[in-house]
PQR file with spaces between the fields and no chain letter, atoms N, CA, C, O and H, PARSE charges and radii, in Angstrom:
ATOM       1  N    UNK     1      -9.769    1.594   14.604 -0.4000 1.5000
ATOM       2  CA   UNK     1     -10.378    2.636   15.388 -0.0000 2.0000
ATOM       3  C    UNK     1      -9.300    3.650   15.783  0.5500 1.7000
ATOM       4  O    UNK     1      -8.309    3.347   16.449 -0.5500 1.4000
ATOM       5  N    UNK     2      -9.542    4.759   15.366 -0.4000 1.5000
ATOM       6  CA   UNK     2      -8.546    5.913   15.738 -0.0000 2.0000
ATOM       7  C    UNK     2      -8.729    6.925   17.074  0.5500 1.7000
ATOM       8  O    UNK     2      -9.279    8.019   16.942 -0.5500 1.4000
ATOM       9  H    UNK     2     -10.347    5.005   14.825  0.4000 1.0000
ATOM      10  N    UNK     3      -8.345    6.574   18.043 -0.4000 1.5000
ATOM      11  CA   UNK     3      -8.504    7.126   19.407 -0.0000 2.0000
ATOM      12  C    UNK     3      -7.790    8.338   19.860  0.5500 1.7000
ATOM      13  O    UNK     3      -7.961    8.952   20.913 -0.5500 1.4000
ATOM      14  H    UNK     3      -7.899    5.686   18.150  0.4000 1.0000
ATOM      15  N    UNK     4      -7.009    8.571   18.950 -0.4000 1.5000
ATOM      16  CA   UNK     4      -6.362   10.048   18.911 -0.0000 2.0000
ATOM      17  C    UNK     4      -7.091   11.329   18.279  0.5500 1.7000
ATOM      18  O    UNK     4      -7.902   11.222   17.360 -0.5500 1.4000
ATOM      19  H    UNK     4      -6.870    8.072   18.095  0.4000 1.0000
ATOM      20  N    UNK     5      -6.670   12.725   18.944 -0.4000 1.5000
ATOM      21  CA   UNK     5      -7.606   13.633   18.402 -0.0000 2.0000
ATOM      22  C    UNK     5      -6.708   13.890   17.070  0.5500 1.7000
ATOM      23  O    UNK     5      -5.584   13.431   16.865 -0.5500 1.4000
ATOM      24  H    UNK     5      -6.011   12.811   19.691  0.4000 1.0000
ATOM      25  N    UNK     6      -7.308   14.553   16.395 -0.4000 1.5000
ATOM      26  CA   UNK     6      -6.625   14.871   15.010 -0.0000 2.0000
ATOM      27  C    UNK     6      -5.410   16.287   15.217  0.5500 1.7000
ATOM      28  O    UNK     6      -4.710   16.758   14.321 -0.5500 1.4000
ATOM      29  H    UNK     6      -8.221   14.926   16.562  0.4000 1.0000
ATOM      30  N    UNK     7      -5.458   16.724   16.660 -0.4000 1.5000
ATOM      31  CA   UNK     7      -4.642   17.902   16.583 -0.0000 2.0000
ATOM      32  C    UNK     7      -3.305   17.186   17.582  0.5500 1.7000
ATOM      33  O    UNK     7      -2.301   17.842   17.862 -0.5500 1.4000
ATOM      34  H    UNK     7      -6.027   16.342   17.388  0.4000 1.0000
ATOM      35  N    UNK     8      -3.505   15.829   18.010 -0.4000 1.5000
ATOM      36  CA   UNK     8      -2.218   15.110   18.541 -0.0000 2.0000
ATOM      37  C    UNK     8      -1.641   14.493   17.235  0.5500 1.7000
ATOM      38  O    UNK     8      -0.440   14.331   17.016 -0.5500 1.4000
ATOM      39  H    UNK     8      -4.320   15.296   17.782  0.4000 1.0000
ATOM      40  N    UNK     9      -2.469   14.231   16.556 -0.4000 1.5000
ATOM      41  CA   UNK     9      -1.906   13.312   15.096 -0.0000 2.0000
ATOM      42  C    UNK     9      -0.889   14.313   14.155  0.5500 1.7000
ATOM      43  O    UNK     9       0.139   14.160   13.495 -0.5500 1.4000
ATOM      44  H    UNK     9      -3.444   14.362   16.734  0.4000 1.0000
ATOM      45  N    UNK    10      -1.833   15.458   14.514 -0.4000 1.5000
ATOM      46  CA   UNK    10      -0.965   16.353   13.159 -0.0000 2.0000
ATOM      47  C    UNK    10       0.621   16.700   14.159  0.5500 1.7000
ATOM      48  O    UNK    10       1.676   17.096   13.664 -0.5500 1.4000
ATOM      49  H    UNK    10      -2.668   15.582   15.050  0.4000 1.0000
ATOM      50  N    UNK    11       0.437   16.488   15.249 -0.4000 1.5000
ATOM      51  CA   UNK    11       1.909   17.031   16.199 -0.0000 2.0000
ATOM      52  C    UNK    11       2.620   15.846   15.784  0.5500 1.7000
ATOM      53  O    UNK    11       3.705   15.977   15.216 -0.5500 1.4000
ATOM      54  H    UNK    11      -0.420   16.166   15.651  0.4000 1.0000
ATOM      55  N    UNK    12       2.147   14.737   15.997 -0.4000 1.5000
ATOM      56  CA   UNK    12       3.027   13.564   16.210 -0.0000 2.0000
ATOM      57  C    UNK    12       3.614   13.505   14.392  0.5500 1.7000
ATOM      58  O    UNK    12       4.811   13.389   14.129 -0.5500 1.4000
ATOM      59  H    UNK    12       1.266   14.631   16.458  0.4000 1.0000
ATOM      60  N    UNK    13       2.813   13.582   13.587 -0.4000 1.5000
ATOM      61  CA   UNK    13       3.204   13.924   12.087 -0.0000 2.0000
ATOM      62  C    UNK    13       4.495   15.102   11.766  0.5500 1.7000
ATOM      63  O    UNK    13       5.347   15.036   10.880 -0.5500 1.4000
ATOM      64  H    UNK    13       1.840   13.676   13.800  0.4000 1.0000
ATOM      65  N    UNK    14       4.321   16.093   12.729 -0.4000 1.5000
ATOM      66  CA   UNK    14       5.199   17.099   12.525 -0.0000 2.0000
ATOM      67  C    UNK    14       6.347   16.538   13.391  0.5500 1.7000
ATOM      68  O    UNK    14       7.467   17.042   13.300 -0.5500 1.4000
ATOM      69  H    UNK    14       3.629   16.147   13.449  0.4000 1.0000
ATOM      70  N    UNK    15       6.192   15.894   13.916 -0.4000 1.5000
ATOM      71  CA   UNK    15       7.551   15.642   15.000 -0.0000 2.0000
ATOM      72  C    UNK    15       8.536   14.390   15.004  0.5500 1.7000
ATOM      73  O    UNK    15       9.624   14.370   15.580 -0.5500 1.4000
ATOM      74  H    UNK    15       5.282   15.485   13.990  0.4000 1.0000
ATOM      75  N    UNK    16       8.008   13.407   14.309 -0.4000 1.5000
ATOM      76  CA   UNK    16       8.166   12.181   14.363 -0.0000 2.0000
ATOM      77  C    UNK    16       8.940   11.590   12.921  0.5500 1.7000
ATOM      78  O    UNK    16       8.675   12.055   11.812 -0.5500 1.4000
ATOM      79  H    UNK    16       7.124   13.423   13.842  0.4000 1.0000
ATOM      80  N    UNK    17       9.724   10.724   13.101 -0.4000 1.5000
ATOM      81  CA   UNK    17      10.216   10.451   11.401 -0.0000 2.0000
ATOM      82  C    UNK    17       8.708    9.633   11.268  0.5500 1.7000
ATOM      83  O    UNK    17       7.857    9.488   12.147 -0.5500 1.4000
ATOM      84  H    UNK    17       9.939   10.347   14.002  0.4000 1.0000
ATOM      85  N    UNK    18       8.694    9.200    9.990 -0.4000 1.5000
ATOM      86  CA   UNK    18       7.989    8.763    9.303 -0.0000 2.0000
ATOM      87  C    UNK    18       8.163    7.361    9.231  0.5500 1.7000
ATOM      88  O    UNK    18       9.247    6.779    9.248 -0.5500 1.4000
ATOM      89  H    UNK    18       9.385    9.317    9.276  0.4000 1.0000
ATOM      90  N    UNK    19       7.092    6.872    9.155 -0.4000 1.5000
ATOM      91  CA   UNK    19       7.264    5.130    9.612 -0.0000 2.0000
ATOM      92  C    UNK    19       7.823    4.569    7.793  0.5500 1.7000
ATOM      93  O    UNK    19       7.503    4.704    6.612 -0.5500 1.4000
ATOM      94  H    UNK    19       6.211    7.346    9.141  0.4000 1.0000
ATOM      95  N    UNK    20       8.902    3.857    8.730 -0.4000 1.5000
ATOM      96  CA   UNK    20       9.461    2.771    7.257 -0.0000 2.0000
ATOM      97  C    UNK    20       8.730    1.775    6.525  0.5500 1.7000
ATOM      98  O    UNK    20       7.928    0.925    6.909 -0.5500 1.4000
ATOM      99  H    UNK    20       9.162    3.747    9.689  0.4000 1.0000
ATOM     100  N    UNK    21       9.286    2.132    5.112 -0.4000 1.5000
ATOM     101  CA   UNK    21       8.593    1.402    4.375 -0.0000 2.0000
ATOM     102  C    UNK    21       8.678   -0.077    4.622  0.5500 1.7000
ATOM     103  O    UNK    21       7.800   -0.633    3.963 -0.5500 1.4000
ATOM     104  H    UNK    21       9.938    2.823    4.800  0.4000 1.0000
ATOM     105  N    UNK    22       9.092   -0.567    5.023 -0.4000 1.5000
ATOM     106  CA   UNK    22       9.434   -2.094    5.643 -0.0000 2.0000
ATOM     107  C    UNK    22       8.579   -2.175    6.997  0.5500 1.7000
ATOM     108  O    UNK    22       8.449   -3.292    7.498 -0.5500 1.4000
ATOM     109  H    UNK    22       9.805   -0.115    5.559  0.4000 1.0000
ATOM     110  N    UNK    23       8.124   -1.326    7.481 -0.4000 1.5000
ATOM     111  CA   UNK    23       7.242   -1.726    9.130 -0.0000 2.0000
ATOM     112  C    UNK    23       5.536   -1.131    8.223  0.5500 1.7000
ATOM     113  O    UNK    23       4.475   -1.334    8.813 -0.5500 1.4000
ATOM     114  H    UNK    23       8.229   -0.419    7.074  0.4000 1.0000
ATOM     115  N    UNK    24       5.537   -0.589    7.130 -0.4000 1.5000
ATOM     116  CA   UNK    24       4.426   -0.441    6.632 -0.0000 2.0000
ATOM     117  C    UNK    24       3.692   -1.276    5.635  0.5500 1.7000
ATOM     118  O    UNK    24       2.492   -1.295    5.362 -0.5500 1.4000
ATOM     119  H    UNK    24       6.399   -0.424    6.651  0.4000 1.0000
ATOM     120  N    UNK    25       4.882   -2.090    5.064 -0.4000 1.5000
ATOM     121  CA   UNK    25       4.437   -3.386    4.486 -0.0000 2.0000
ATOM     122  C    UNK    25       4.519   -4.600    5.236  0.5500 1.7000
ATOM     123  O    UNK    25       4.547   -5.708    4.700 -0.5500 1.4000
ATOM     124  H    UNK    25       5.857   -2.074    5.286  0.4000 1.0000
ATOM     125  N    UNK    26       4.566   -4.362    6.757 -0.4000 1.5000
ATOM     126  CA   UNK    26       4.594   -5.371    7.470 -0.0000 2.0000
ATOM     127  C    UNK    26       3.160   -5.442    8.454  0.5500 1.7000
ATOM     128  O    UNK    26       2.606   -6.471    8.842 -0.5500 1.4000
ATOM     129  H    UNK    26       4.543   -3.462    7.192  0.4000 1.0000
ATOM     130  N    UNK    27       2.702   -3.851    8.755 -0.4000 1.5000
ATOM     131  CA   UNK    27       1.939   -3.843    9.123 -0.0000 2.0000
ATOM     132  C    UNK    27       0.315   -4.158    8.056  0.5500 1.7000
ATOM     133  O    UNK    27      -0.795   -4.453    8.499 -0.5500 1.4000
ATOM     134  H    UNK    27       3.153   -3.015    8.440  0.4000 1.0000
ATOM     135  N    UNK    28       0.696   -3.975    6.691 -0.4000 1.5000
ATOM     136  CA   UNK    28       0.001   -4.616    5.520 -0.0000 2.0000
ATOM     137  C    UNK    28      -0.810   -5.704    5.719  0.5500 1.7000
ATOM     138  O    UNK    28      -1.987   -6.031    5.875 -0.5500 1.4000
ATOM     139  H    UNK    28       1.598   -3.736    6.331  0.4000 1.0000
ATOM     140  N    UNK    29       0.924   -6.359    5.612 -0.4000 1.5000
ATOM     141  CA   UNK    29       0.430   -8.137    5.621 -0.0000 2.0000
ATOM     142  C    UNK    29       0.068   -8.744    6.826  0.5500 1.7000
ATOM     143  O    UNK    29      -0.118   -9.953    6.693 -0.5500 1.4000
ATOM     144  H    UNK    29       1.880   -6.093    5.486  0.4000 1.0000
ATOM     145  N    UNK    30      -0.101   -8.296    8.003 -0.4000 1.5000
ATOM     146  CA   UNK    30      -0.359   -8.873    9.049 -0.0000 2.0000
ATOM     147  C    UNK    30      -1.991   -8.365    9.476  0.5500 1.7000
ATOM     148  O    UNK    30      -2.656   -8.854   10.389 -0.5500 1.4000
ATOM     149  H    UNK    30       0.050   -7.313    8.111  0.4000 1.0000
ATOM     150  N    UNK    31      -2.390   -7.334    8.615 -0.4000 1.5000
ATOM     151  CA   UNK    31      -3.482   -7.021    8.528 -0.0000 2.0000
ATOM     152  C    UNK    31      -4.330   -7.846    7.387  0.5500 1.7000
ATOM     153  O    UNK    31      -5.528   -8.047    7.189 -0.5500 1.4000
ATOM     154  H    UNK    31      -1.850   -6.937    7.873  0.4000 1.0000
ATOM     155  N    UNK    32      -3.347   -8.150    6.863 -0.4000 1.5000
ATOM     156  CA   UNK    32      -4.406   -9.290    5.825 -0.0000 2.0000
ATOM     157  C    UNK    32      -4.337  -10.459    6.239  0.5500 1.7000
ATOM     158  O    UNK    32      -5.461  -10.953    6.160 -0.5500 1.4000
ATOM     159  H    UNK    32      -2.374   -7.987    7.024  0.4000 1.0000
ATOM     160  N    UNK    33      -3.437  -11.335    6.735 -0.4000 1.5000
ATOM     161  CA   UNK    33      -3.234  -12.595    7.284 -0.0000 2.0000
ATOM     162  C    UNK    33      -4.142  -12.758    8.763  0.5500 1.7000
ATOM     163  O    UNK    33      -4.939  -13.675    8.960 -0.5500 1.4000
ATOM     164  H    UNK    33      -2.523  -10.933    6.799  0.4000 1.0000
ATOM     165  N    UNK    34      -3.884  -11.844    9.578 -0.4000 1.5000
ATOM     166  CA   UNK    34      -4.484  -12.657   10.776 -0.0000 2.0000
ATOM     167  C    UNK    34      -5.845  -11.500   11.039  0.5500 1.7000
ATOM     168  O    UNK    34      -5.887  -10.314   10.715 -0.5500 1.4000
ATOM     169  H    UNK    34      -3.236  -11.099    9.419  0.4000 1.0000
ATOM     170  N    UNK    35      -6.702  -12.182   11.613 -0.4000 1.5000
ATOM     171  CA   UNK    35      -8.141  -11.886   11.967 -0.0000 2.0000
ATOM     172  C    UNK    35      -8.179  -10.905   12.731  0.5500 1.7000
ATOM     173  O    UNK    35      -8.997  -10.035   12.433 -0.5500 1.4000
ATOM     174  H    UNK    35      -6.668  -13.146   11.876  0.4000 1.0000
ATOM     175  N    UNK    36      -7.426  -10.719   13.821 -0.4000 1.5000
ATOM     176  CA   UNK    36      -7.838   -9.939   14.561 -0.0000 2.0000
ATOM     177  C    UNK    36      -6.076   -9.366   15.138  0.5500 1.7000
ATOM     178  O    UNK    36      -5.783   -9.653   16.298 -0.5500 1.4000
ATOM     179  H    UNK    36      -6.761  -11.425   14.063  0.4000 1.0000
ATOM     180  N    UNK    37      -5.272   -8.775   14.483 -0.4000 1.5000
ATOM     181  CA   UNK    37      -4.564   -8.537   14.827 -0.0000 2.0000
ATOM     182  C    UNK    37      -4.149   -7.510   16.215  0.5500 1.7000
ATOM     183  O    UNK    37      -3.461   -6.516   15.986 -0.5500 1.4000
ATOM     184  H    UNK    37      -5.510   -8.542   13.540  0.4000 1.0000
ATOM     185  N    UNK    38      -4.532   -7.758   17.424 -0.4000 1.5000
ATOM     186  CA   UNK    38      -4.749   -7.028   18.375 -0.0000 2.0000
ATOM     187  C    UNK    38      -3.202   -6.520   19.147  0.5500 1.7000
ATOM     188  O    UNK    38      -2.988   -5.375   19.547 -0.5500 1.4000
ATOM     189  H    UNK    38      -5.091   -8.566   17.610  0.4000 1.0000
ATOM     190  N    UNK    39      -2.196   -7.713   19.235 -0.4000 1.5000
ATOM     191  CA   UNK    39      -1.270   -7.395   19.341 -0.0000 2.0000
ATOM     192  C    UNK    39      -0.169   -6.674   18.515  0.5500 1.7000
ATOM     193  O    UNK    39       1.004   -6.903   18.809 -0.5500 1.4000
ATOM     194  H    UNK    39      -2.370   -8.643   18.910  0.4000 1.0000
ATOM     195  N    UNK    40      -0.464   -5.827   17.511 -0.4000 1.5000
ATOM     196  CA   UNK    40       0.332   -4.924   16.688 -0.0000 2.0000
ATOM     197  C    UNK    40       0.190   -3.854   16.950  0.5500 1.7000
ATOM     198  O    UNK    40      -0.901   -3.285   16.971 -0.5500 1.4000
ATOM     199  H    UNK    40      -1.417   -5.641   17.273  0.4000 1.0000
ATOM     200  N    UNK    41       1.479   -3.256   17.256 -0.4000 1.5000
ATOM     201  CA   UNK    41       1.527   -1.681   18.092 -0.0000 2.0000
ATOM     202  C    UNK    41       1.801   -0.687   16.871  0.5500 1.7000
ATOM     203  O    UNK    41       2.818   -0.915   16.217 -0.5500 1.4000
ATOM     204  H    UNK    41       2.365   -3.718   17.239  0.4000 1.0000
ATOM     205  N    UNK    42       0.860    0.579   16.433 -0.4000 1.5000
ATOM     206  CA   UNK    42       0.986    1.067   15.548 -0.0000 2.0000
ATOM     207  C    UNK    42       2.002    1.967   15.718  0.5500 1.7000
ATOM     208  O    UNK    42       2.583    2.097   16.796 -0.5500 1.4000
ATOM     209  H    UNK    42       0.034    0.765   16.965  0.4000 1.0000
ATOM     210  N    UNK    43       2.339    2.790   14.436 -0.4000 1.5000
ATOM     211  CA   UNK    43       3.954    3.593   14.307 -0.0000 2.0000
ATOM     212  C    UNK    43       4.256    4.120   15.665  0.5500 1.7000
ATOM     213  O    UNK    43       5.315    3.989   16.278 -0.5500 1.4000
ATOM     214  H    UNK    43       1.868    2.684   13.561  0.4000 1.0000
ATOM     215  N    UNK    44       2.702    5.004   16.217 -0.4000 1.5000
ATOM     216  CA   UNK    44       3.492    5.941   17.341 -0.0000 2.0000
ATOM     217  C    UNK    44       3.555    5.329   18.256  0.5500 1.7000
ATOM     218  O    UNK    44       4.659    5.500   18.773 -0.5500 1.4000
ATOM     219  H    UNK    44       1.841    5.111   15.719  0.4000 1.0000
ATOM     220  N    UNK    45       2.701    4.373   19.028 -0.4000 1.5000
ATOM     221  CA   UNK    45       3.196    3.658   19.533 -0.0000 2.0000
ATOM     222  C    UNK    45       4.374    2.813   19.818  0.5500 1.7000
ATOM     223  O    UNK    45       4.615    2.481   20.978 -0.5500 1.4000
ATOM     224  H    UNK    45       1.804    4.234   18.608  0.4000 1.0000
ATOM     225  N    UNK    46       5.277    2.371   18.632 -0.4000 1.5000
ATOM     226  CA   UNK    46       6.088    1.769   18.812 -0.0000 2.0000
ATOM     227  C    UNK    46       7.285    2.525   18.370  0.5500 1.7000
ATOM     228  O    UNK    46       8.363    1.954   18.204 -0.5500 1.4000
ATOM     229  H    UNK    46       5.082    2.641   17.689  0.4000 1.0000
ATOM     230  N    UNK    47       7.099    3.970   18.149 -0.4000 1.5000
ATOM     231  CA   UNK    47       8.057    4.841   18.395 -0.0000 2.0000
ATOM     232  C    UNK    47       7.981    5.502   20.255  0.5500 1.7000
ATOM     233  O    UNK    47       8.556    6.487   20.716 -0.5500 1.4000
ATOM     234  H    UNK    47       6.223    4.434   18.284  0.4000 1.0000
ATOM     235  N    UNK    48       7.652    5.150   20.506 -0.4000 1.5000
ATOM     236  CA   UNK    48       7.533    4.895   22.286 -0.0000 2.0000
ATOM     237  C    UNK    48       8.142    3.726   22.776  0.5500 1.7000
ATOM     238  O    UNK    48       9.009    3.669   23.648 -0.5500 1.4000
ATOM     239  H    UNK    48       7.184    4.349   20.131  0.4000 1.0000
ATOM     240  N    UNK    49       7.670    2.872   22.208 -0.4000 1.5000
ATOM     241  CA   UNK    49       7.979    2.101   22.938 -0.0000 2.0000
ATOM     242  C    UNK    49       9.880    1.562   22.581  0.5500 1.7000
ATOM     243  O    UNK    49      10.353    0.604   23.193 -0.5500 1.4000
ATOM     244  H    UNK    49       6.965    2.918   21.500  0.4000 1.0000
ATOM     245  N    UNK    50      10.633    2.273   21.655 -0.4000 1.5000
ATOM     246  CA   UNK    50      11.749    2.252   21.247 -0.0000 2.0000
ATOM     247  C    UNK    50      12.402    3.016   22.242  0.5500 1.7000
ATOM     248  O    UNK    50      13.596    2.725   22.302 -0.5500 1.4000
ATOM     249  H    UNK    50      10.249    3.052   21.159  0.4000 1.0000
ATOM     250  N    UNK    51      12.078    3.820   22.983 -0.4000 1.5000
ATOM     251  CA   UNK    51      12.552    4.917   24.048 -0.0000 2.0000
ATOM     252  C    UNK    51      13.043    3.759   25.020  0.5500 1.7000
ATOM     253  O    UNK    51      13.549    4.038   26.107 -0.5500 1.4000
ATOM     254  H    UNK    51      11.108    4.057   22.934  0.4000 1.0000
């Protein structure tokens, strides 16, 4: 579910590095392995939470 408007997405796209290929094949497999992965903080999020 995407809870962001599309004109914060395109900022955070323009502003932000780009999530690694290693946290994108991680976020992959943890989307295929567990059911309900609720505790996985997506890119921008956890480019926050690196601050």
């Amino acid at each position: 579910m995407d809870i962001l408007p599309n004109a914060l997405l395109a900022y955070l796209d323009d502003h932000c590095d780009p999530e690694p290929e290693v946290l994108k094949k991680l976020n992959r497999e943890t989307h295929i392995k567990v059911l309900k992965p609720n505790m996985l903080s997506g890119h921008y999020q956890g480019r926050l939470l690196s601050f």
